[in-house]
C-alpha positions in Angstrom: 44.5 -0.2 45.2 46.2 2.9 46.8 49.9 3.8 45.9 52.1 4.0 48.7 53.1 6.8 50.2 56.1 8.1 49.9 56.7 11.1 51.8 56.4 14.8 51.1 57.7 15.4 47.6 57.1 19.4 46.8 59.2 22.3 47.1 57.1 22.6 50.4 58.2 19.3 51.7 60.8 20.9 54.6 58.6 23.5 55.6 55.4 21.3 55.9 57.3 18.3 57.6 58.9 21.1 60.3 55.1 22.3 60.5 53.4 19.2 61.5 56.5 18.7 64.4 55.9 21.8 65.8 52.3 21.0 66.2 52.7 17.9 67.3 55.7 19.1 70.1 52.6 21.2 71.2 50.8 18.3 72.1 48.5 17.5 69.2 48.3 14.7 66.6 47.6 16.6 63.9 46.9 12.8 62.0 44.0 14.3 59.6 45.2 17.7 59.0 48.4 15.6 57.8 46.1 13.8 55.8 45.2 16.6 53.9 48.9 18.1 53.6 49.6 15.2 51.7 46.8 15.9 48.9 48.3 19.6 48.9 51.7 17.9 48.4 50.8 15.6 45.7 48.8 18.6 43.8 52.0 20.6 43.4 54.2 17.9 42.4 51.2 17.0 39.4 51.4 20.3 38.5 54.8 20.3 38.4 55.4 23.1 40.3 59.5 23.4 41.2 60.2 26.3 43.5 58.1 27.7 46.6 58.0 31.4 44.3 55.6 29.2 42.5 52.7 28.6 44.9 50.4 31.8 44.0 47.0 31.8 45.3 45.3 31.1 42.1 47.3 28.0 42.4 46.3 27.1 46.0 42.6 28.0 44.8 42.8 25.3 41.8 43.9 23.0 44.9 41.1 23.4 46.9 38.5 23.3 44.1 40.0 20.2 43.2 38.8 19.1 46.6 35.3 19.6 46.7 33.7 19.4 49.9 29.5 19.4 50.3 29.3 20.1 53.8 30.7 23.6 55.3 32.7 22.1 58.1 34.6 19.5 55.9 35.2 23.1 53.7 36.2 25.1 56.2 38.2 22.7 58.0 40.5 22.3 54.9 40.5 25.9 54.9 42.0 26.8 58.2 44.7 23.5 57.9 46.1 25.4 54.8 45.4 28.6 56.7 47.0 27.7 59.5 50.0 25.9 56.9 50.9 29.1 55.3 50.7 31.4 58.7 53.2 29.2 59.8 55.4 29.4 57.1 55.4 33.4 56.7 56.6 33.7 60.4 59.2 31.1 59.8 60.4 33.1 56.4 59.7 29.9 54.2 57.0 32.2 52.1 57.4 36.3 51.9 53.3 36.5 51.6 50.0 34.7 52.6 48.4 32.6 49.8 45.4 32.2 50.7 42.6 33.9 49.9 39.3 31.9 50.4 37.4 32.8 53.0 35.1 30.3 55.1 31.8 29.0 54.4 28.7 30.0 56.6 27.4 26.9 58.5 23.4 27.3 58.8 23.2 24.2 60.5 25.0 21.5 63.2 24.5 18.0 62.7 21.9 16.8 65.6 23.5 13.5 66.6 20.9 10.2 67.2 20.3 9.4 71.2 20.5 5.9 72.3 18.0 5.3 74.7 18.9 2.2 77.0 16.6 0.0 75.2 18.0 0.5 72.0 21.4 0.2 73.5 20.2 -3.5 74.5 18.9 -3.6 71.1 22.4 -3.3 69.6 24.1 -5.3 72.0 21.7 -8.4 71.5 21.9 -7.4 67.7 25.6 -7.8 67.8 26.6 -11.0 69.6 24.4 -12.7 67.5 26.7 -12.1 64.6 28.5 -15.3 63.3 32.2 -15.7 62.9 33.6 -14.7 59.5 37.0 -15.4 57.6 38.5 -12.6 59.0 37.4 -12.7 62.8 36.4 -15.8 65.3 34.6 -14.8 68.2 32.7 -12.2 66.4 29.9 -11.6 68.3 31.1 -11.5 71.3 33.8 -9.4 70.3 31.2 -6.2 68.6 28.9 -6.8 71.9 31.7 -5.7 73.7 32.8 -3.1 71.6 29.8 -1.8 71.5 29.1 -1.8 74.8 32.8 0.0 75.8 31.3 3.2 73.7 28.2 3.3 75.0 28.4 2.5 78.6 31.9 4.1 78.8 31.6 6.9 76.1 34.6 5.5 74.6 35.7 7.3 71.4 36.5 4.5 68.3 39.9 5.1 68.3 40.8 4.7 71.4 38.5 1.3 71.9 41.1 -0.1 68.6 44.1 1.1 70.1 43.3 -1.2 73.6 45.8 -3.4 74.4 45.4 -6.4 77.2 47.8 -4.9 79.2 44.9 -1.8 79.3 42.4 -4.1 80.8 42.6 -4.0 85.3 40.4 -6.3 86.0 41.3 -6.4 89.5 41.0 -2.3 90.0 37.9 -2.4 87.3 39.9 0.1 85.7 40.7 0.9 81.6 44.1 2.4 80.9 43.6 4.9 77.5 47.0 5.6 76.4 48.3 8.6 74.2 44.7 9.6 72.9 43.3 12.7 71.6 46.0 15.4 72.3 48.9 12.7 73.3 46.6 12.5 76.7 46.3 9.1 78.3 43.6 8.5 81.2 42.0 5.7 83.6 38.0 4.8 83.1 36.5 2.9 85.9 33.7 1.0 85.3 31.4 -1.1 86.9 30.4 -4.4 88.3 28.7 -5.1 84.7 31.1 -4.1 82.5 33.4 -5.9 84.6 31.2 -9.3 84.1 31.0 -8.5 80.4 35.1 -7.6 79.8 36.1 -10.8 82.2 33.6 -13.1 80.1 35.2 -12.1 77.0 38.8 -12.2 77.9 37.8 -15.9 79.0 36.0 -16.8 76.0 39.2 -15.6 73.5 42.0 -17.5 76.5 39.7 -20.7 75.7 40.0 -19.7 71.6 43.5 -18.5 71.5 45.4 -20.2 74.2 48.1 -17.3 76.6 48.3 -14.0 74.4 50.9 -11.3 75.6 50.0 -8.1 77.3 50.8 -6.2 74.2 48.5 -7.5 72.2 45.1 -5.6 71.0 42.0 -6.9 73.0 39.8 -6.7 69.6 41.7 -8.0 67.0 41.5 -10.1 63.8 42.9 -13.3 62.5 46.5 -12.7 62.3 46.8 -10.8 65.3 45.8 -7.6 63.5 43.6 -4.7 66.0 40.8 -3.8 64.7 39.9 -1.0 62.6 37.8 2.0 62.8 36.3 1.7 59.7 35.3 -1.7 60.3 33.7 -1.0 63.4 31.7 1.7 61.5 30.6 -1.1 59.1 29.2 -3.7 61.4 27.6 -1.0 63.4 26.1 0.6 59.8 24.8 -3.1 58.8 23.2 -3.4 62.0 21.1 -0.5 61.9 18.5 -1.7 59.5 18.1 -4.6 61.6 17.0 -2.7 64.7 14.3 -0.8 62.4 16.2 2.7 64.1 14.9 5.7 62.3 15.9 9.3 63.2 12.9 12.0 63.8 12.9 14.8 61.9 15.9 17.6 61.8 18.1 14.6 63.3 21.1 12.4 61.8 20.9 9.1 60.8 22.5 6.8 63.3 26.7 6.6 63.4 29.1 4.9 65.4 29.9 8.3 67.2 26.6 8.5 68.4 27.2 6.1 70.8 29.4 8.9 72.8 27.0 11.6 72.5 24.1 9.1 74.2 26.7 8.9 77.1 27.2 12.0 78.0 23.5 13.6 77.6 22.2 9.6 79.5 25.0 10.9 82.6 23.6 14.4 82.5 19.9 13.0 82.8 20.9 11.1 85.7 22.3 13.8 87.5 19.3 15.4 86.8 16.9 13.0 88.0 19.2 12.1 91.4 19.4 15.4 92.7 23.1 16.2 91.4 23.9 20.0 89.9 25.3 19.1 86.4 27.1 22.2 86.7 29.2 21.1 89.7 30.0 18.0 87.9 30.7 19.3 84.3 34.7 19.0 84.7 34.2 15.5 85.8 32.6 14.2 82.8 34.9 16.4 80.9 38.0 14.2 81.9 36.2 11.2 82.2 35.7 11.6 78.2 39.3 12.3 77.7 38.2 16.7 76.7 40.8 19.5 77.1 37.9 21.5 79.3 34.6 21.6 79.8 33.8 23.6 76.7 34.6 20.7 75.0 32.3 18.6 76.5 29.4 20.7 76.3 29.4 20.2 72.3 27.9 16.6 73.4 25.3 17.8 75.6 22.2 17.8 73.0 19.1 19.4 74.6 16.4 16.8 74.5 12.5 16.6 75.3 13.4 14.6 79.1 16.7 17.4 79.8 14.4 19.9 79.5 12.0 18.5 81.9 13.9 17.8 84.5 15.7 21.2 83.9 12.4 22.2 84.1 11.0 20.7 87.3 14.5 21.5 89.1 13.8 25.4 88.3 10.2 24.9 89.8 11.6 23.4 93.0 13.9 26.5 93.3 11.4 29.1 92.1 8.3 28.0 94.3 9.3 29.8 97.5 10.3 32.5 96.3 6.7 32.7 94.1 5.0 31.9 97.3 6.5 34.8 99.2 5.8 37.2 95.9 1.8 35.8 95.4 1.4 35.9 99.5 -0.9 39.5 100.7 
């Protein structure tokens, strides 16, 4: 069982408490990066370490080793939260010097995410509302096909698909409201006739269970009026893999939860593709639709596949062919 948490403890406890509110007044959460302030926090008070002239860099190396991370962008990410710590520090005369003194890991490789097609996305919503109910949650299969369904159809991040309240749901305007998400944004989602079916048979389904809830409460939620977790989600999605016999080609990740968002955007590109549409003119729209700062962001879900490529492909022969024609004619 994990001890409570009682708040930043070190000599560095000011300095990193007025560190994570001046990120946050910028805009961002800052939630994991906390995370890992914590474990920075805790280190120095093990090692009983009582003024801020105490923090060397040999010490703040014995902290990360202690930390060992496999993969270079777990590494590196803890690297520039401390880096990024310290800077702040210096220019706020909390500490006369910088230290820090390891230096990134190379990343040779991203991770290739695992495309849904639309089959398998039937696949895994059949998959899941055929799960029974459970101690913890009544209605559970109808409650994961819709979840499911919100991240794949809408390209929904976890988070935000934990965080909906009723009052989120507009039926009436076939609209979802995501409050306060990534970067303290919120934003509406339309959706369609389908989802609409699919979100107004639910909501029925858990009035007839639960009798009148009130707006505030979560729209996926556990006995006890509890929302749902993340981690959960990630667990019933994980034991439901095996059952769909999914197995990623080679050079490719095995199937996560997050997926689901990637299959979204590169499944809108494809049909811009295929109807005619310029993806370039609609970039910035699928950039807000999925809640990103720009379009830069959005183009880190974009995975070239086999069927992008062709219809990249045959929209480049449309627009070469007259201009071959006039270069071939005698």
């Amino acid at each position: 069982m994990k001890s409570q948490w009682n708040g930043f403890q070190s000599p560095l406890a000011d300095g990193i408490q007025q560190f994570l509110a001046a990120k946050r007044a910028l805009g961002q959460s800052f939630n994991t990066e906390e995370y890992a302030l914590r474990s920075f926090d805790a280190f120095l008070c093990q090692q009983k370490i009582k003024t801020i002239e105490d923090i060397t860099a040999e010490l703040v190396d014995d902290f990360i080793a202690s930390r060992p991370r496999k993969r270079p962008r777990s590494y590196n990410h803890l690297i520039s939260v401390m880096g990024r710590l310290f800077s702040w520090l210096t220019k706020n005369y909390y500490l006369d010097y910088l230290p820090l003194r390891m230096q990134p890991r190379r990343e040779t490789s991203k991770r290739i995410p695992f495309l849904f097609t639309p089959d398998m996305a039937r696949d895994l919503l059949a998959c899941a509302g055929n799960l029974p109910d459970s101690r913890r949650i009544i209605l559970r299969g109808h409650t994961y096909r819709t979840i499911f369904a919100l991240l794949y159809g809408l390209g929904l991040r976890v988070g935000e698909v934990c965080r909906l309240c009723l009052s989120d749901v507009d039926l009436n305007r076939s609209l979802l409201v995501i409050r306060q998400t990534k970067f303290y944004k919120s934003r509406l989602v339309p959706y369609g006739p389908r989802m609409k079916e699919l979100l107004t048979g639910y909501l029925r389904m858990r009035l007839e269970k639960f009798g009148s809830p009130r707006p505030e409460d979560p729209l996926f939620t556990l006995i006890g009026g509890r929302p749902i977790n993340r981690h959960t989600i990630d667990r019933v999605f994980s034991s439901l893999v095996p059952q769909m016999g999914l197995k990623a080609s080679q050079g490719v990740s095995p199937p996560c939860v997050h997926d689901l968002r990637h299959s979204f955007a590169v499944g809108t590109l494809l049909r811009w593709y295929r109807s005619g549409i310029d993806p370039q003119t609609r970039l910035l729209h699928l950039s807000t639709f999925l809640g990103h700062v720009s379009p830069t962001s959005t183009a880190v879900y974009l995975t070239i596949t086999p069927d992008l490529l062709q219809e990249a492909n045959l929209r480049f022969e449309k627009f070469a062919a007259p201009i071959l024609q006039e270069v071939l004619l005698p």
